[in-house]
Structure formats: C-alpha cells, structure tokens
C-alpha positions, 0 to 999 in steps of 0.5 A, spaced: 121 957 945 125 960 938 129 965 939 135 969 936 141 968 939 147 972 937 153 970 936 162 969 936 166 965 934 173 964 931 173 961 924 178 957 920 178 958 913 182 953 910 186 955 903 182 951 898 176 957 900 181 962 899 178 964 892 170 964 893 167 971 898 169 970 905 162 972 906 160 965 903 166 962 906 163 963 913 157 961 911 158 955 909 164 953 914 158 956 921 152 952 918 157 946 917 159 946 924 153 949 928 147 947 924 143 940 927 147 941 933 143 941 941 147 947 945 145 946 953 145 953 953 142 955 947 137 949 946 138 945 938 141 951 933 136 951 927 139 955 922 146 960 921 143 967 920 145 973 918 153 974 919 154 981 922 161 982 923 168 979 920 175 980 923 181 981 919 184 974 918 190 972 921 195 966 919 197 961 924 205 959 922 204 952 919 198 951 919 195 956 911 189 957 914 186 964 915 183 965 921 177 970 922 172 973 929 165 972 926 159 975 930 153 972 928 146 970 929 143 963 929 135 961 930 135 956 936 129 952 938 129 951 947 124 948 951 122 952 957 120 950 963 111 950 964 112 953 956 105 951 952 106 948 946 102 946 940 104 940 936 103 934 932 102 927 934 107 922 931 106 916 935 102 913 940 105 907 944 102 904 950 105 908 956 103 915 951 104 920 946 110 923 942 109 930 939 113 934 934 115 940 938 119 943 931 125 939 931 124 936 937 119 931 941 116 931 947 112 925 951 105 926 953 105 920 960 099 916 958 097 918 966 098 926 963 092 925 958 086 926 959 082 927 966 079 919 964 080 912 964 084 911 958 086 905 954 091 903 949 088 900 942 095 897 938 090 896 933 087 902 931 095 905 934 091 910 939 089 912 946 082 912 948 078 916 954 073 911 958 068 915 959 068 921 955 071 917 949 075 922 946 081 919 941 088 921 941 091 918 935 096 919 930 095 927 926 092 929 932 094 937 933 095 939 941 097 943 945 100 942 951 105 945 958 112 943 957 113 939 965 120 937 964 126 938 960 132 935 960 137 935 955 143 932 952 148 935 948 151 929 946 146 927 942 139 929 941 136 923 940 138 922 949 134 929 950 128 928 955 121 933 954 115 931 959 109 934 957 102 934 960 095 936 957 090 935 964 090 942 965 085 948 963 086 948 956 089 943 954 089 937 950 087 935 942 086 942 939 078 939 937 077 938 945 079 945 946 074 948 941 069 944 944 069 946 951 070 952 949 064 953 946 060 948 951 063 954 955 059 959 951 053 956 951 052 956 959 055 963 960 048 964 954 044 961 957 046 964 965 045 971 963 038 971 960 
C-alpha cells in the first residue's frame, strides 16, 4: 500500500550550501539520505515530499555545520498482509513467478498459481495449466494477495513478499475477465 508519512528529522547542512535557499538545501540532503531506502516500519521510501516546517538553525562548536529540525512528508511503498496486489510479470523461473509490485517484487509459488497441474516450459520462459491451458509468462498483468511479507532493512534485494492467485478473483488479469463473463452468462441464462 503507498502511503504519506509525515516526518521529523535533524538535518546537518554543511557550510559549502550555506549560499543556495534552505528550502532546496533540505531537499536536496533528505532525498539524498532518505530516497531508495527500505524502513521496517514505513516500508521502501519512494520520494521526499513537501517540506513542512524548518527550525532555527544551530551551530555545533567545531563542526560549521548548521543544524536544522524539518518536519516533512515522504511517499512510502509497504506491502500489507492479505493486501490484493496487480502487477507485472518480470520473470518466470521453474518454482514460480515474480511480479513488480512498484518498487519491489513478490514471488507467486509455482503451487500458488493456479487451481491445475501446472508445468514449466524453459523454452518458451513460461507456466502452463494441465487442463485448462492458461499461460503465465512474462508481460502478463495480474492480480494477486499478498501471503506473506518479510523485510530487511539492510538490503532490499533480502527482502521477502509471498503471493498467491488461487483464490476467487485472482490470477492473470485475461482469466479474471473471463470468468467473470462465464459468470454473466450463467446468471443470463438461469433467470429467463
């Protein structure tokens, strides 16, 4: 889920910015320290928004620096337990697929799938239901229940999300569609 979280922090401005605005100064230094970053509590911090105060500066003997409370908004990306998802299929290996949930990825188990026997075809870089046929491959859309979330601040890359799509309307975005219309012309046909 994104979300705004608003923000405080003391910011060291060193003497080289003393020139240019604060405004932009405080910009520049909290994108810098705060962008890219994946937060336990807050998730991965997308962006710095809009500054919203800026205390009196103050300067720590030896240091030339100056020294500033910022209250400030940042857009921040965190996957929520049993959350429904949509994203894009970036890869398909042999035990499942990965999807592109904004700025991170999640792993749909070849066993969370579908509702079939499914196979893995190398060559064609794609997952293939048994019965009903249905593909899964890369460039697919789909939509999907987060499972299980475990994130590591150290690094984004050790971060963690399970997802599942045999659930009720989920899986590949076309399958959706489809079922929903099989679904429309059973309730057609059983009320005439």
């Amino acid at each position: 889920m994104y979300k705004l979280v608003t923000i405080s922090d003391t910011v060291r401005v060193p003497p080289r910015m003393f020139g240019a605005p604060l405004n932009e100064n405080l910009q520049k230094i909290l994108m810098e320290k705060y962008e890219g970053i994946l937060d336990k509590d807050m998730g991965f911090i997308l962006s710095i928004g809009k500054i919203r105060e800026i205390g009196d500066g103050k300067v720590i003997y030896g240091d030339g620096a100056a020294y500033h409370s910022a209250v400030f908004d940042v857009l921040c990306y965190m996957p929520e337990l049993y959350e429904v998802v949509e994203g894009e299929v970036v890869d398909v290996v042999e035990f499942g697929v990965f999807v592109r949930l904004g700025p991170l990825d999640g792993l749909v188990h070849i066993s969370q799938i579908m509702d079939d026997y499914v196979s893995y075809d190398p060559k064609r870089e794609a997952i293939i239901g048994k019965e009903t046929g249905r593909v899964i491959e890369k460039g697919d859309k789909v939509r999907a229940r987060i499972v299980a979330v475990s994130l590591r601040e150290a690094k984004k890359r050790g971060s963690k999300i399970a997802l599942t799509m045999r659930q009720p309307g989920l899986g590949k975005l076309e399958w959706i569609k489809e079922e929903k219309e099989k679904r429309r012309k059973m309730n057609k046909i059983n009320n005439k």
